[in-house]
Residue frames as qw, qx, qy, qz and C-alpha x, y, z in Angstrom:
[[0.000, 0.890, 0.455, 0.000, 0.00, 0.00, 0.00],
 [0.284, 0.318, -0.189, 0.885, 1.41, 3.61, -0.39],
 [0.314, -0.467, -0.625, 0.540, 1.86, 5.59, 1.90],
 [0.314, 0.079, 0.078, -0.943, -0.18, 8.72, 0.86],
 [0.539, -0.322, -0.591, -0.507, -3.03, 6.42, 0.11],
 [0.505, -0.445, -0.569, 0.472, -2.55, 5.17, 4.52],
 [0.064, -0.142, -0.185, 0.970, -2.16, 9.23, 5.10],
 [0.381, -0.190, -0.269, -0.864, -5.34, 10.00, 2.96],
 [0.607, -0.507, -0.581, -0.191, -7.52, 6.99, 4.77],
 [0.396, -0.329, -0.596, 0.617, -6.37, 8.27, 8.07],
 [0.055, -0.047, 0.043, -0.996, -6.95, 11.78, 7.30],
 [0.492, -0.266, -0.518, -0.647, -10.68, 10.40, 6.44],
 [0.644, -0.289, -0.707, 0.054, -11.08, 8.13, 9.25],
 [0.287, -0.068, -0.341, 0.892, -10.15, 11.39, 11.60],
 [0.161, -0.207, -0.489, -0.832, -12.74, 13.12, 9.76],
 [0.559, -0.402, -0.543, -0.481, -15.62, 10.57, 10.19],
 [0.521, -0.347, -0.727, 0.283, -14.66, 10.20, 13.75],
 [0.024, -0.055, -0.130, 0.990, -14.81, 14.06, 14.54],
 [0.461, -0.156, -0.434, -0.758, -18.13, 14.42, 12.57],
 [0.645, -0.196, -0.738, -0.006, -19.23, 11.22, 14.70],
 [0.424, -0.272, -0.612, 0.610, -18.16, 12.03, 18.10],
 [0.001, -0.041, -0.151, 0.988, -19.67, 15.44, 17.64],
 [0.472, -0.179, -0.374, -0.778, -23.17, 14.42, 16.79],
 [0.689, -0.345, -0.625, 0.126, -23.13, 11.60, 19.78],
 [0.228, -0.169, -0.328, 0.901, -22.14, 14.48, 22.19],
 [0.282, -0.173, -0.083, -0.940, -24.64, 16.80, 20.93],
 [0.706, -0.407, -0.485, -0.317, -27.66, 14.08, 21.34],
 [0.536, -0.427, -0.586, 0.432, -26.33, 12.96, 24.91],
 [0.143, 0.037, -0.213, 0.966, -27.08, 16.98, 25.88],
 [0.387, -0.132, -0.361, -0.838, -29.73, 17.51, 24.35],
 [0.594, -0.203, -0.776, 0.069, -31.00, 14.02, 26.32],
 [0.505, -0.303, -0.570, 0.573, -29.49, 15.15, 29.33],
 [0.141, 0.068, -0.061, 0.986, -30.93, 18.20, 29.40],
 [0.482, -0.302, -0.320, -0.758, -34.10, 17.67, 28.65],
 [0.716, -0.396, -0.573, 0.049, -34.12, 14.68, 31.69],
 [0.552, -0.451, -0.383, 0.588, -32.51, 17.32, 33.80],
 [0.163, 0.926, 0.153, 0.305, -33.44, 21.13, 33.37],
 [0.377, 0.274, -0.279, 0.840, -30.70, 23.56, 34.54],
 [0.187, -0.171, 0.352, -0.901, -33.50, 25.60, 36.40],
 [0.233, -0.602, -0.763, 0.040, -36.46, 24.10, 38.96],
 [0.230, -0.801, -0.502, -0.232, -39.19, 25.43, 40.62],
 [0.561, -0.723, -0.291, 0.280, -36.87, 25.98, 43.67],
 [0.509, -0.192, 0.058, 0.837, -34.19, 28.04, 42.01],
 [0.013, 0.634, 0.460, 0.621, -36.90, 30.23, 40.21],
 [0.513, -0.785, -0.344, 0.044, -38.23, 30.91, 43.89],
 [0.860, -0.263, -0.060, 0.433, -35.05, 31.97, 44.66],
 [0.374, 0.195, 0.266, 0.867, -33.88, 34.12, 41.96],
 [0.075, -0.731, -0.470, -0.490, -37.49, 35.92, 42.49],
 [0.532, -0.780, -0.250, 0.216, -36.87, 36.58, 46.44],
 [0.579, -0.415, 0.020, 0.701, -33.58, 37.94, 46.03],
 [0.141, 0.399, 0.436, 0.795, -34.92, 40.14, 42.87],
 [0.258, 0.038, 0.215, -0.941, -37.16, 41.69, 45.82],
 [0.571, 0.084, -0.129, -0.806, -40.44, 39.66, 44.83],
 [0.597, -0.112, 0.639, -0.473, -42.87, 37.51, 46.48],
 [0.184, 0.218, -0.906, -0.313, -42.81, 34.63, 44.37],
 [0.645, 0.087, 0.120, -0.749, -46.35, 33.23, 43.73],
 [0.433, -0.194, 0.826, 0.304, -46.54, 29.51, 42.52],
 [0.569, 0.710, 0.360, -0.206, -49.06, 30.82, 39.84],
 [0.077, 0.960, -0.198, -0.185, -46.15, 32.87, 38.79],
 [0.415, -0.495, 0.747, 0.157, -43.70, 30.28, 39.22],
 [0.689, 0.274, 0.668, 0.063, -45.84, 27.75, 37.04],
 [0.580, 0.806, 0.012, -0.121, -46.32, 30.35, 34.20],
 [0.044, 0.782, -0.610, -0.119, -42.01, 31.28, 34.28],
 [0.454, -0.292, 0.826, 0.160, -41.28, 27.34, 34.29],
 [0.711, 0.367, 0.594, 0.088, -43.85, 26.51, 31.47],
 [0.373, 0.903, -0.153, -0.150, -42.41, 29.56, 29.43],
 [0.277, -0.678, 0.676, 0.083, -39.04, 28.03, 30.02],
 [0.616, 0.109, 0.779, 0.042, -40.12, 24.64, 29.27],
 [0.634, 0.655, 0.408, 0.049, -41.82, 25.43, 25.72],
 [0.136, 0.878, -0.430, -0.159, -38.85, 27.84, 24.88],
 [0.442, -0.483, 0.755, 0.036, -36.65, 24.58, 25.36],
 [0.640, 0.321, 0.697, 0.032, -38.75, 22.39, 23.38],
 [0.571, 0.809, 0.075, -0.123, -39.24, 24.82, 20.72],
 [0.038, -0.869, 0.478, 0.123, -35.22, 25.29, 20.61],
 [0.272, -0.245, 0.818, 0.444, -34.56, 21.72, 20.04],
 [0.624, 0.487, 0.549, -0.270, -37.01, 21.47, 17.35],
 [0.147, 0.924, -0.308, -0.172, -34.91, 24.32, 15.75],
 [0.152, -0.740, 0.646, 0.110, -32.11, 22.47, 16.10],
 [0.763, -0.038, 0.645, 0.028, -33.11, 19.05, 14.76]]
């Protein structure tokens, strides 16, 4: 075998494994993310008290289901 034909299948096999590893990373986020949100109910509460404001759980439900359908709509975007 020459050896620019071994250079060119590595160069390829680098390639598909970049292209590869980067689309199996992106799904295991996208997974994990959606089985674990970055922000709950209790850090919402949180962020609202220390903004000064009495934190309602009407309020809380609306700010988590805006959050939630913003998420969903973003990976939709992104599929």
């Amino acid at each position: 075998m020459a050896i620019w034909l071994a250079v060119i299948l590595i160069v390829i096999a680098l390639i598909i494994g970049l292209v590869g590893g980067f689309f199996l990373a992106r799904k295991y986020m996208m997974d994990y993310f959606k089985k674990n949100p970055p922000i709950n109910e209790e850090m919402l509460r949180m962020m609202m008290m220390q903004m000064g404001q009495k934190p309602s759980q009407k309020k809380i439900n609306q700010m988590m289901t805006m959050m939630n359908k913003n998420m969903d709509s973003n990976m939709k975007k992104s599929k």
